[in-house]
N, C-alpha and C positions, 0 to 999 in steps of 0.2 A: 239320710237326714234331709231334713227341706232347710236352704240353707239361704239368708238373706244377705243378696248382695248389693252394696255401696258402688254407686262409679258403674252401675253394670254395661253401659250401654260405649265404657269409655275404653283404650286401648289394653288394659289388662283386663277389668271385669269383665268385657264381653270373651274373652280369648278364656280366661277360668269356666265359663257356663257350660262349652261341650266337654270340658275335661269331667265335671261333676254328674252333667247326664248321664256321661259314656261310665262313672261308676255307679250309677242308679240312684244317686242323690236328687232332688228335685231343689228348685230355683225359685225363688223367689224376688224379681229384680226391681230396683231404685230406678223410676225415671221421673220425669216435669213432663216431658212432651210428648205427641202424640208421637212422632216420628224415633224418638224413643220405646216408647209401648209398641210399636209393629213390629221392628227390631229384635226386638225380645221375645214376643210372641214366634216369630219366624223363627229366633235359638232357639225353641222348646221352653220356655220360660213362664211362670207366672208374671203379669206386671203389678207393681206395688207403685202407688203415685206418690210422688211427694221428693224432699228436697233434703241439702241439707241444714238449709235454715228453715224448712218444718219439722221445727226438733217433733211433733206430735206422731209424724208420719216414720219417723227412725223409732220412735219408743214403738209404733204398733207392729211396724213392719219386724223387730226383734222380738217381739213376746208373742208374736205369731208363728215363731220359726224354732229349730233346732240349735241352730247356729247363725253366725254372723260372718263375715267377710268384708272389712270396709276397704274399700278401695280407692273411695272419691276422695277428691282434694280441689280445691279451686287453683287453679294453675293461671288466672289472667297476667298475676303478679311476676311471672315471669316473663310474659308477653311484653314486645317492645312497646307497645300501646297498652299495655294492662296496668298503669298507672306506678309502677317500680316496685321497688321495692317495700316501700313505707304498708303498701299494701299486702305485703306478705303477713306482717303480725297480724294483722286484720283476719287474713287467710288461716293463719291458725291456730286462731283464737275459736272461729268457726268451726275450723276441725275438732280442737278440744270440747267442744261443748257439744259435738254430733258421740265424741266416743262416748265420754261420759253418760250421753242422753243412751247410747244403746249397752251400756255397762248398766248401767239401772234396771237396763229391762230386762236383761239376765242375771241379775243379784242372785246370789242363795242358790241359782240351778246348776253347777258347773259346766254351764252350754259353754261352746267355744267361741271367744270374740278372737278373731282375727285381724290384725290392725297392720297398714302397711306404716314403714318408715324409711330414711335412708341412710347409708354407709356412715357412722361417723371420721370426720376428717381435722384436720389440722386448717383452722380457718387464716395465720397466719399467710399473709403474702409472700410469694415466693420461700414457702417453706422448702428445702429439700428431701425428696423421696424417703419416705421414713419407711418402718416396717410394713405387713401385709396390718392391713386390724382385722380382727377374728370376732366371733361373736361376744366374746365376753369383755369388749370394750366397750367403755361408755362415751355415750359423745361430751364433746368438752364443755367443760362451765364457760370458756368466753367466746363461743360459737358466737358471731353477730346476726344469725336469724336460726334461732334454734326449731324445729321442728317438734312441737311438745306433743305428738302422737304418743311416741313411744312411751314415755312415764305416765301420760295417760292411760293409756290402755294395761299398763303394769297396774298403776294403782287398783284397778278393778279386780285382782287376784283377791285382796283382803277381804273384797265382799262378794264373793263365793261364786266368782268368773272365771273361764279356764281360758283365761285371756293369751296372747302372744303376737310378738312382731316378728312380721317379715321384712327384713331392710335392703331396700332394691337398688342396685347399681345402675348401668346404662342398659334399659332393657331395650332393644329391639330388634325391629325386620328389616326389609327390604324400603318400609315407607317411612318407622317412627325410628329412634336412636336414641330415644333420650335428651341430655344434654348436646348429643353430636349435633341432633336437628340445627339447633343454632349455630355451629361452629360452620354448618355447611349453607346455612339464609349470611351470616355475615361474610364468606368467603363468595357467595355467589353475586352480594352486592357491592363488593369492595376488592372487587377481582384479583384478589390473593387469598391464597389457605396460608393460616400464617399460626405459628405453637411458639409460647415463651419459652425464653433461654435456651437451653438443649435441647427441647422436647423429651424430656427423660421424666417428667411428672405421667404419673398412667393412671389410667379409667379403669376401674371394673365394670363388668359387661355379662349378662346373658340375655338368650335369646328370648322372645316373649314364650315359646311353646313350653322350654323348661323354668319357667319365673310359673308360669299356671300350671303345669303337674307340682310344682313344688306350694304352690297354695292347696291342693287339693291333698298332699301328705299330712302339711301342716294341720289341715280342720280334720284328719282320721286319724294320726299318730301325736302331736302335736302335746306340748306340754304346760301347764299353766306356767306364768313367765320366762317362758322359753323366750329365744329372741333367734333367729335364724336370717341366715342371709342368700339369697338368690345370685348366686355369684358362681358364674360357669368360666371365667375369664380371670386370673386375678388381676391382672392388671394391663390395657393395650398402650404403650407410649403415645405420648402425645402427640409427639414429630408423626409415627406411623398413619397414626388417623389424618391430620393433616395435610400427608404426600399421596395420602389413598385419596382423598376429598379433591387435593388437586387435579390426579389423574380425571378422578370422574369427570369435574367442570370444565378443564382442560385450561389451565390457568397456572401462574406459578405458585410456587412453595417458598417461604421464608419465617425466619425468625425475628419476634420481638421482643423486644427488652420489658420487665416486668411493669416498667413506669410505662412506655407505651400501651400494657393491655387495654386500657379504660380508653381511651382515645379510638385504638382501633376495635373494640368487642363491645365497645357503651356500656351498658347494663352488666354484659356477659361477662367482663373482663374482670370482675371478682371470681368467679370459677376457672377461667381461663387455664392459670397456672397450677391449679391446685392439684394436689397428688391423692388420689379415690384409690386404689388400690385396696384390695378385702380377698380374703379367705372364705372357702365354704366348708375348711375339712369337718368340724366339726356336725355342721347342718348335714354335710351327706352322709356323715358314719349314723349320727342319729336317725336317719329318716331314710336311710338307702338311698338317698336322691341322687343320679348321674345325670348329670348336663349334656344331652346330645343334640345339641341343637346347631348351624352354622354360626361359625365364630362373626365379631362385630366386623371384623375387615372385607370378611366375606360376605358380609350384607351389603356394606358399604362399597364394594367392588359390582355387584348385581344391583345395586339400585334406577331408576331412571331417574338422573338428574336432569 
């Protein structure tokens, strides 16, 4: 299939490109810049120019192709400088109106749109460790920034999309972590690794190499409103990450009280406590998919801080 990917140049769509070569799929990738276009070209890649606010450039770059892969998301809004929160809706509103734009241009074909999303949770503060969520949960009505990929990208089944979500935990390596990344910039400028309460809220976590074979099962097994989750880890303890982070920095380890998170995490300290924990039994009985990747601790122990 010649498969158009969103985000390609960015820490998962470039890591999906040699998995789709290497099955003889051909690429067709999203960039703005030149230093993106060589990038791609260097992967094996076709370059596609364009954004996601030229919705023109997602409608052509989709009715050009076999399949879709979105990947990209505007991330500033999580940046301590990328204006807060307030800017999140802003972010995916944009997103909504990129899926939609590439839902359109596979109407009526049952090409596959691929759409990333993330783990639903309990947005309650200092909720306590609830069960594993499995694929067939839906994220909650009183989330306070909900992520409207997902029901996007579902609404496109009715008009003849063989749409589906990937919902991704903490992916990463030795450089990226996901949400850890910040846990280990505010521990490194505030010379303590520090986890609310017990540290018994957990992160689901896999590695980036099985998060991109598992996009590449998705677009060749894959099911119209399927929803599957990239979850090699179900859940790492908070404390755990925390004492791994410290060893790295070489700094202490402590606990804070729920009311201090915002004080000591800024921005972050709405995630801080919260419990991510997910299931993939479901996704790997359907797709065969095993997780062989090194665990988060084990990145986090190999990293160069």
């Amino acid at each position: 299939m010649r498969v158009f990917i969103t985000g390609a140049t960015g820490f998962i769509g470039s890591s999906i490109i040699p998995q789709l070569l290497e099955a003889g799929h051909q690429v067709l990738g999203l960039t703005r810049s030149d230093a993106g276009a060589q990038s791609l070209q260097a992967a094996g890649a076709e370059v596609h120019r364009g954004s996601l606010e030229d919705l023109e450039s997602l409608r052509s770059g989709a009715a050009n192709s076999d399949a879709v892969i979105h990947t990209a998301f505007n991330h500033d809004a999580f940046s301590p400088n990328g204006g807060g929160f307030p800017k999140f809706i802003e972010n995916c509103k944009l997103d909504q109106n990129a899926i939609e734009t590439l839902g359109s241009a596979l109407a009526g074909s049952n090409r596959p749109l691929i759409v990333s999303s993330g783990i639903p949770f309990d947005p309650t503060p200092g909720a306590a460790p609830a069960g594993l969520v499995t694929e067939d949960v839906n994220h909650p009505a009183n989330a306070p920034m909900p992520r409207v990929s997902e029901p996007a990208a579902l609404a496109t089944v009715a008009k003849g999309v063989r749409a589906s979500v990937i919902r991704l935990p903490q992916v990463h390596n030795t450089e990226k972590q996901g949400l850890v990344t910040y846990l280990i910039q505010t521990a490194r400028q505030k010379g303590l690794s520090a986890y609310v309460g017990d540290g018994s809220s957990r992160w689901a976590a896999a590695h980036i190499s099985d998060v991109a074979r598992l996009y590449r099962l998705v677009l060749e097994k894959g099911e119209a409103g399927g929803r599957y989750h990239a979850v090699a880890e179900q859940g790492v303890a908070a404390r755990t990450i925390a004492e791994t982070i410290g060893r790295g920095l070489n700094i202490p380890v402590a606990s804070i009280s729920a009311q201090e998170a915002a004080d000591h995490f800024g921005w972050f300290g709405f995630f801080a406590g919260l419990d991510l924990a997910a299931s993939s039994e479901q996704t790997q009985k359907k797709l065969g998919w095993r997780p062989t990747g090194p665990g988060l601790i084990a990145d986090l122990e190999n990293m160069r801080y």
